[in-house]
ZAMI-305334 format. One record per atom (N, C-alpha, C): residue in three letters; x, y, z. Coordinates in pm, whole numbers, padded with zeros to 5 digits, always signed. Layout:
% residues N
ALAXYZ...
***
This chain:
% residues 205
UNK+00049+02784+02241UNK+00123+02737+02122UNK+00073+02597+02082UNK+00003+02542+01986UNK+00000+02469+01924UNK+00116+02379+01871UNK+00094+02242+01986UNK+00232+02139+01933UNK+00119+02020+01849UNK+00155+01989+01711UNK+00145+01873+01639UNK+00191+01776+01688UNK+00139+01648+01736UNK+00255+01522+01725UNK+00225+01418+01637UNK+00107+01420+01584UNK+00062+01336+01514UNK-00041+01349+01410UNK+00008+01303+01286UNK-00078+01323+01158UNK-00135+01201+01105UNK-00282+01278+01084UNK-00367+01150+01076UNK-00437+01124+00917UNK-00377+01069+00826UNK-00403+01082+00660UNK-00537+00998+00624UNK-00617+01054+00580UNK-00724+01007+00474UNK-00616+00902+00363UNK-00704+00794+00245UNK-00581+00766+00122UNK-00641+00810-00014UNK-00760+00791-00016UNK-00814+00840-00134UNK-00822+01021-00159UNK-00754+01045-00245UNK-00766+01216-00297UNK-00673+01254-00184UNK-00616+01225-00120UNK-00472+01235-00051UNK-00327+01209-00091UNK-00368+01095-00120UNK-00247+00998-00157UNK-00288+00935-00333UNK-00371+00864-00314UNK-00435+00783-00423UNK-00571+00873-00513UNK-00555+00914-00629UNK-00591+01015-00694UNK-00751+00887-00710UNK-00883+00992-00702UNK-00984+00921-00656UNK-01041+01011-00822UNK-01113+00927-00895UNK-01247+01003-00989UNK-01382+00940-00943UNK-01471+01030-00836UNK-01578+00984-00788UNK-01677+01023-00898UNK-01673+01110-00956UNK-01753+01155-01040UNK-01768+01064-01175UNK-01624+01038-01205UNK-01695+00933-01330UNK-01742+00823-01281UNK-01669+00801-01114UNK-01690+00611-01131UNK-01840+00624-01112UNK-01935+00723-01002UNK-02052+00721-01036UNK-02127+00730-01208UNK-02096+00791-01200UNK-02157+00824-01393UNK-02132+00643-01456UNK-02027+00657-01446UNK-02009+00500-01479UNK-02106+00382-01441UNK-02134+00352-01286UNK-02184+00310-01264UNK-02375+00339-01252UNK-02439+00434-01300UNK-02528+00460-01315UNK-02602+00407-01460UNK-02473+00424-01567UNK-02468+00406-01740UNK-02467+00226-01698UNK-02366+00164-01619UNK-02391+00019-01594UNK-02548-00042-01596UNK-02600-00019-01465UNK-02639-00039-01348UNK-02797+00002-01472UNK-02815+00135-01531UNK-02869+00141-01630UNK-03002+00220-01504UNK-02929+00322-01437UNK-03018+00375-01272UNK-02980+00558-01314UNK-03073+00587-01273UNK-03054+00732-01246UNK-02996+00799-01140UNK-03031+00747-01055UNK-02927+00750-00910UNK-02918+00624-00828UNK-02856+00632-00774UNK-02852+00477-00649UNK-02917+00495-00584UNK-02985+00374-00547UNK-03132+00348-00441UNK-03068+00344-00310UNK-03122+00329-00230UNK-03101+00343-00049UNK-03048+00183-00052UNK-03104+00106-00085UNK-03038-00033-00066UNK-02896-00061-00155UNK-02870+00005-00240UNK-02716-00031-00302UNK-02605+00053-00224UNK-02695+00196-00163UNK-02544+00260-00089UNK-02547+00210+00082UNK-02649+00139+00118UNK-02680+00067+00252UNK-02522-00107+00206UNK-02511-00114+00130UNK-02469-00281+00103UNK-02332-00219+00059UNK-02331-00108+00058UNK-02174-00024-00011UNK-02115-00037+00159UNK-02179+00050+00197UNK-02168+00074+00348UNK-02116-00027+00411UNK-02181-00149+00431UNK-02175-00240+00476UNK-02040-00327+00439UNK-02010-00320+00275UNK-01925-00364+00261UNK-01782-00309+00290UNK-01761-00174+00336UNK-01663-00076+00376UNK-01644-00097+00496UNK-01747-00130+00590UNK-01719-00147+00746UNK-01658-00290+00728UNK-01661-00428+00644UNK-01618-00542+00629UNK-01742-00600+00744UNK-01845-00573+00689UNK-01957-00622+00739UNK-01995-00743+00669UNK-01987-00738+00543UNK-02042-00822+00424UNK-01886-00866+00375UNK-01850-01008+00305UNK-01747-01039+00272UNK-01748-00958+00068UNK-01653-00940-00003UNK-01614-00991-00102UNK-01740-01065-00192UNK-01741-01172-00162UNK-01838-01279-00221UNK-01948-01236-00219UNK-01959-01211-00068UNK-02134-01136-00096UNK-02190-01052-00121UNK-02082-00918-00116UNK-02115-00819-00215UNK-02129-00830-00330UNK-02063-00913-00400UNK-02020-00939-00535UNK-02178-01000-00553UNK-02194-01114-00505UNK-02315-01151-00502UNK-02477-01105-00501UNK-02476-00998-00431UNK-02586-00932-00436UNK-02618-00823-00545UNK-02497-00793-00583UNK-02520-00697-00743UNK-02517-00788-00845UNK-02479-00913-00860UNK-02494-01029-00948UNK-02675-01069-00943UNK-02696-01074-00853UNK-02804-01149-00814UNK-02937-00992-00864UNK-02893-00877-00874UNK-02979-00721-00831UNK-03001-00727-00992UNK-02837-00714-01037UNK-02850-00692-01192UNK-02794-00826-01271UNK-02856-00926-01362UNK-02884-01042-01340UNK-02769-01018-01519UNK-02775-00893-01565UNK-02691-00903-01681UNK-02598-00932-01706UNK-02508-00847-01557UNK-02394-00848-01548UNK-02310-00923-01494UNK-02206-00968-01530UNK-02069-01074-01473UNK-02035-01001-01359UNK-01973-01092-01316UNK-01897-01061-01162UNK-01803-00982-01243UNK-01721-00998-01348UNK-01629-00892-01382UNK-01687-00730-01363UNK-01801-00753-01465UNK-01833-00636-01480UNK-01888-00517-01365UNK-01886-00642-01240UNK-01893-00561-01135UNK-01804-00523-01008UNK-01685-00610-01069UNK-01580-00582-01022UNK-01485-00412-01078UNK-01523-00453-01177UNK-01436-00341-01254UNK-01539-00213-01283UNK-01657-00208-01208UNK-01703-00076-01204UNK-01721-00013-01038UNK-01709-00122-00974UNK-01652-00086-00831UNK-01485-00045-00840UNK-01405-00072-00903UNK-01263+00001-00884UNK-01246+00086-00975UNK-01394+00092-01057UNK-01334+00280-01160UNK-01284+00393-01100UNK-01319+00389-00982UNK-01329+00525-00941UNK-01139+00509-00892UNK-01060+00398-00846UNK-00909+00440-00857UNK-00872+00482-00973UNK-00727+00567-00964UNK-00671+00553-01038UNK-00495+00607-01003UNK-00425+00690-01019UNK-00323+00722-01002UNK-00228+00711-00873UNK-00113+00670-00805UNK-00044+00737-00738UNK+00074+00737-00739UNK+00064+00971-00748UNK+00196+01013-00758UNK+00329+00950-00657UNK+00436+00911-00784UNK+00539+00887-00644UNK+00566+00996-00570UNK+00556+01142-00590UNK+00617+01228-00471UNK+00547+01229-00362UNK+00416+01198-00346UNK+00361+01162-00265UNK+00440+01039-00150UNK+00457+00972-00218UNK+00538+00869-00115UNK+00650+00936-00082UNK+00736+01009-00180UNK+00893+01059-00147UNK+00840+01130-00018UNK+00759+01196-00065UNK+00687+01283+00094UNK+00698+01226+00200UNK+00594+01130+00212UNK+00603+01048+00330UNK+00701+00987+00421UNK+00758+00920+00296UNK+00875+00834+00375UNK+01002+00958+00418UNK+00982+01090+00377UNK+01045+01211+00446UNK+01010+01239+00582UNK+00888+01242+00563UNK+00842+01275+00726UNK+00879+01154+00814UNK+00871+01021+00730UNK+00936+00898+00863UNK+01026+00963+00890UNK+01142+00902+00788UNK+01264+00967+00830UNK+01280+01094+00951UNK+01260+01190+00952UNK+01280+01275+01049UNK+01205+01269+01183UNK+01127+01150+01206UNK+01049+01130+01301UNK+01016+01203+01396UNK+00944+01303+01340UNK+00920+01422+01410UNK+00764+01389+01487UNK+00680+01311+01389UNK+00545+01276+01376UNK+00523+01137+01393UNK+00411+01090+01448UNK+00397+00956+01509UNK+00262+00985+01332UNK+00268+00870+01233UNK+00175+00885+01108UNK+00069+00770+01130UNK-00063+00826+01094UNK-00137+00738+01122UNK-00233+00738+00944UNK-00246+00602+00901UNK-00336+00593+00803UNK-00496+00569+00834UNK-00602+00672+00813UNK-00760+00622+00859UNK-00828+00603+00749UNK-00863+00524+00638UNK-00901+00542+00542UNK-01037+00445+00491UNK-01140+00510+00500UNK-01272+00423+00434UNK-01244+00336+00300UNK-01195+00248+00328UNK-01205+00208+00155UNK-01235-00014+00203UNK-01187-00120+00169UNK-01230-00214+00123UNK-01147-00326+00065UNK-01146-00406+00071UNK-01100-00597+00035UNK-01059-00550-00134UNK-01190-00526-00218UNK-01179-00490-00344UNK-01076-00425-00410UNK-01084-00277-00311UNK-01009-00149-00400UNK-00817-00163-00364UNK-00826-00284-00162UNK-00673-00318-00134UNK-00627-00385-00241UNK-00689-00443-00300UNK-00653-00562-00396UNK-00551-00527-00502UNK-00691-00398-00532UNK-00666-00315-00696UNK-00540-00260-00648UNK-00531-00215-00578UNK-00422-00102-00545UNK-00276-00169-00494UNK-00288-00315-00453UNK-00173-00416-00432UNK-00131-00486-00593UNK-00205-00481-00667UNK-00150-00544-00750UNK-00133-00422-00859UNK-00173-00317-00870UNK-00105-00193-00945UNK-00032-00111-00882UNK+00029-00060-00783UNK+00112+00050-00726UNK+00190-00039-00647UNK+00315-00036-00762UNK+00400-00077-00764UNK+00494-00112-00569UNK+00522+00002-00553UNK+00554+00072-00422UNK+00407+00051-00263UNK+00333-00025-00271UNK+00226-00011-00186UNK+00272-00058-00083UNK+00394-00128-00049UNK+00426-00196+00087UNK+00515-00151+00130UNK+00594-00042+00043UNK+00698+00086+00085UNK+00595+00188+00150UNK+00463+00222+00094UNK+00386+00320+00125UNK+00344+00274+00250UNK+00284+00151+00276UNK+00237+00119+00425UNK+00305+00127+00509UNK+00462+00090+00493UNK+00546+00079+00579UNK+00605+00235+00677UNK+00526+00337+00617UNK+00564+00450+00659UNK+00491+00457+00761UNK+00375+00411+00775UNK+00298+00424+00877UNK+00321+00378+01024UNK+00291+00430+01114UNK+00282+00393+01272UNK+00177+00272+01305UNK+00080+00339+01183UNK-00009+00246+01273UNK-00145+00266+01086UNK-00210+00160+01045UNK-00250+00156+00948UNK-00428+00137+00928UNK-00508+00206+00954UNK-00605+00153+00965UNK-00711+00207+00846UNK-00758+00061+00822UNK-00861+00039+00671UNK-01009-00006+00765UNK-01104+00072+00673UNK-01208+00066+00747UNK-01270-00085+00784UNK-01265-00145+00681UNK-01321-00296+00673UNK-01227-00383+00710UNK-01138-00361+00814UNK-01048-00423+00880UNK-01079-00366+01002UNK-01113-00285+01067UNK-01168-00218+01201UNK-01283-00239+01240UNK-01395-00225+01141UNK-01552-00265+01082UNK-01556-00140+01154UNK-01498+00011+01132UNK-01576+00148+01155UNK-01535+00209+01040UNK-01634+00353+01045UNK-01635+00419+00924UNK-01659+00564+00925UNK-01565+00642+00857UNK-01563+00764+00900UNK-01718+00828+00809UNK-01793+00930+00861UNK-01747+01034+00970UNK-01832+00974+01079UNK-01840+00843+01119UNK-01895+00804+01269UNK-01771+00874+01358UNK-01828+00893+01448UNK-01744+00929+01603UNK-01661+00827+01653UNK-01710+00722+01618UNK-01662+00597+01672UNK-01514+00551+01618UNK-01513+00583+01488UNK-01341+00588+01413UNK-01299+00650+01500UNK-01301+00782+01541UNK-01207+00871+01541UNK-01151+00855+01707UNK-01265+00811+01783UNK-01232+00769+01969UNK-01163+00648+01992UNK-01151+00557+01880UNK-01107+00445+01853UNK-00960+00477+01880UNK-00890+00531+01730UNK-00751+00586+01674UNK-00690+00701+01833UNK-00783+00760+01899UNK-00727+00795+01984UNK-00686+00756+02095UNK-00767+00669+02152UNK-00761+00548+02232UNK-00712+00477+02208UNK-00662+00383+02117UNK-00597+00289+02063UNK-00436+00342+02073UNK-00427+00455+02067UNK-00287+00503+02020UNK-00252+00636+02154UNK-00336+00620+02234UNK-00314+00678+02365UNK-00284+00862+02291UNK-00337+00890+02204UNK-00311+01042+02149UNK-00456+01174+02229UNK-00372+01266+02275UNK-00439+01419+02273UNK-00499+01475+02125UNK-00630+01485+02123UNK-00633+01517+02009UNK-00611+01640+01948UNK-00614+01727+02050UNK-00537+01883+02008UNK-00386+01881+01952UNK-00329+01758+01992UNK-00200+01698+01927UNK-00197+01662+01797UNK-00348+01628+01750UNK-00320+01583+01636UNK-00374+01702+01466UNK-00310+01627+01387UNK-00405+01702+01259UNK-00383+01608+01158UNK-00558+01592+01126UNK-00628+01505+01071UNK-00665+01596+00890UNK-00611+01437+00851UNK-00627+01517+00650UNK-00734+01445+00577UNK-00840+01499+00514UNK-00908+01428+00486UNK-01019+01511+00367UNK-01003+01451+00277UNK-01100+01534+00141UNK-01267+01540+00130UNK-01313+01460+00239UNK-01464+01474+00262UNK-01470+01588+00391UNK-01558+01666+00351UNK-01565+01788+00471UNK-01651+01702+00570UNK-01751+01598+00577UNK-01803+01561+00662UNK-01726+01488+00761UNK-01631+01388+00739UNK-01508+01329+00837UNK-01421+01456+00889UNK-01384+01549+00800UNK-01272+01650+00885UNK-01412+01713+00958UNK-01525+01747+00970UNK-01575+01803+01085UNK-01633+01724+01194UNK-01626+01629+01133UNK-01684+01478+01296UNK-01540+01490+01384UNK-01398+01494+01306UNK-01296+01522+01383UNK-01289+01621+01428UNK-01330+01707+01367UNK-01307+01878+01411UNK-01382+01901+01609UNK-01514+01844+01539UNK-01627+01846+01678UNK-01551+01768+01825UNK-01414+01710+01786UNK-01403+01641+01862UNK-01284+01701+01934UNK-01213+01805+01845UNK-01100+01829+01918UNK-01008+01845+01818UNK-00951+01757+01708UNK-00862+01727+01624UNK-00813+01845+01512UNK-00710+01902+01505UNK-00713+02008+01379UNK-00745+01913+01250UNK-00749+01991+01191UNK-00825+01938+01071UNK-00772+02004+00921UNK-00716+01966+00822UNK-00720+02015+00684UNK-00821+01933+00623UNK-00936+01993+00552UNK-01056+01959+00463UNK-00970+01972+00319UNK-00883+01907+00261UNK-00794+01931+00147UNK-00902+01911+00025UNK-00900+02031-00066UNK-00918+02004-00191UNK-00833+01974-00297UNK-00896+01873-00333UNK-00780+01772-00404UNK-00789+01849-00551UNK-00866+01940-00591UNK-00853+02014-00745UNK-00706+02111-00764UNK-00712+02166-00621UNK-00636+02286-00624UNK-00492+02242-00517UNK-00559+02151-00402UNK-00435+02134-00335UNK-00369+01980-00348UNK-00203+01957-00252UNK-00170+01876-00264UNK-00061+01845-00141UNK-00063+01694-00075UNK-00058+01678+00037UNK+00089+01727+00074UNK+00128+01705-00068UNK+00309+01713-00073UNK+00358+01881+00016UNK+00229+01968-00036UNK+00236+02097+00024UNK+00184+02135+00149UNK+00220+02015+00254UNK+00097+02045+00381UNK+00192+02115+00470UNK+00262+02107+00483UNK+00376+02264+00591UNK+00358+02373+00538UNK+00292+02438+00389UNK+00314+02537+00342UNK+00177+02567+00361UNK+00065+02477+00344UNK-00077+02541+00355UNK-00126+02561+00504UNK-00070+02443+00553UNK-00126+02508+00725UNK-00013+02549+00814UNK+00051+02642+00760UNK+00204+02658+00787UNK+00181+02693+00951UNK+00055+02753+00971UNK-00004+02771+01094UNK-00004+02685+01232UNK+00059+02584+01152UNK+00018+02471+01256UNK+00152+02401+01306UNK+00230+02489+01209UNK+00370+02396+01217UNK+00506+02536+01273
***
């Protein structure tokens, strides 16, 4: 029998409605590139693990593309947010409440996009507060789908990972967890929605 004790949430296309597709397009029409070179998604990287500060990211696309303002590269690094539903939170702070589940936040994101998302969603310190335990990649300096996130969060939090099930909209992170032990929902964010996660992996519950 399969016991859950602990759910482990992705935030982008989970929680926080993500458009990767335009913010690329966007930033390609910027940037004035056909695709991104190995050195802009190497300094992305870098800046997600909180390898590189703020400043110096900012700095090195100032310095790459000599046209553009720090605005303008501020605000094509946070195109890609945009929405989050409140039932999503009503959700959450449901599952506190019944404390059935120890909740864990694992989420790749950044200094930049906390910012964006603290000073527009309204509710963001009701939303954190649901959590057990909160972890942003560039506050850990790991990054999913390394192995190294995921031995971290288990270790850190003394969890079985057959105990756990891990949500996450990139199939490459839900199978670095998968390889490891962890159930896994690979959620598509077109068709599915987190609010419905007892009903889609009803299997598990």
């Amino acid at each position: 029998m399969i016991t859950i004790k602990t759910l482990i949430f992705d935030f982008g296309d989970v929680f926080i409605n993500l458009d990767k597709e335009g913010a690329m397009k966007n930033a390609l029409d910027l940037f004035e590139l056909d695709e991104l070179p190995r050195d802009l998604i190497s300094i992305n990287t870098l800046y997600e693990q909180g390898l590189i500060s703020s400043e110096e990211f900012i700095e090195f696309y100032t310095e790459n593309f000599p046209k553009l303002s720090k605005n303008n590269i501020i605000n094509a690094w946070n195109f890609i947010l945009k929405d989050f539903p409140k039932e999503r939170l009503t959700f959450l702070q449901n599952l506190k409440k019944e404390h059935h589940y120890k909740l864990i936040l694992l989420s790749n994101t950044n200094a930049l996009h906390i910012d964006w998302i603290r000073e527009r969603v309204s509710f963001y310190d009701d939303f954190k507060s649901c959590f057990d335990q909160f972890y942003l990649s560039h506050e850990i300096h790991l990054r999913k789908p390394n192995t190294d996130i995921y031995e971290f969060v288990l270790t850190e939090n003394k969890l079985k990972a057959e105990q756990c099930l891990f949500i996450d909209d990139t199939k490459d992170n839900t199978d670095t967890a998968a390889q490891l032990g962890l159930h896994v929902w690979n959620i598509d964010e077109t068709k599915e929605d987190i609010i419905n996660m007892f009903t889609v992996k009803k299997d598990l519950f």
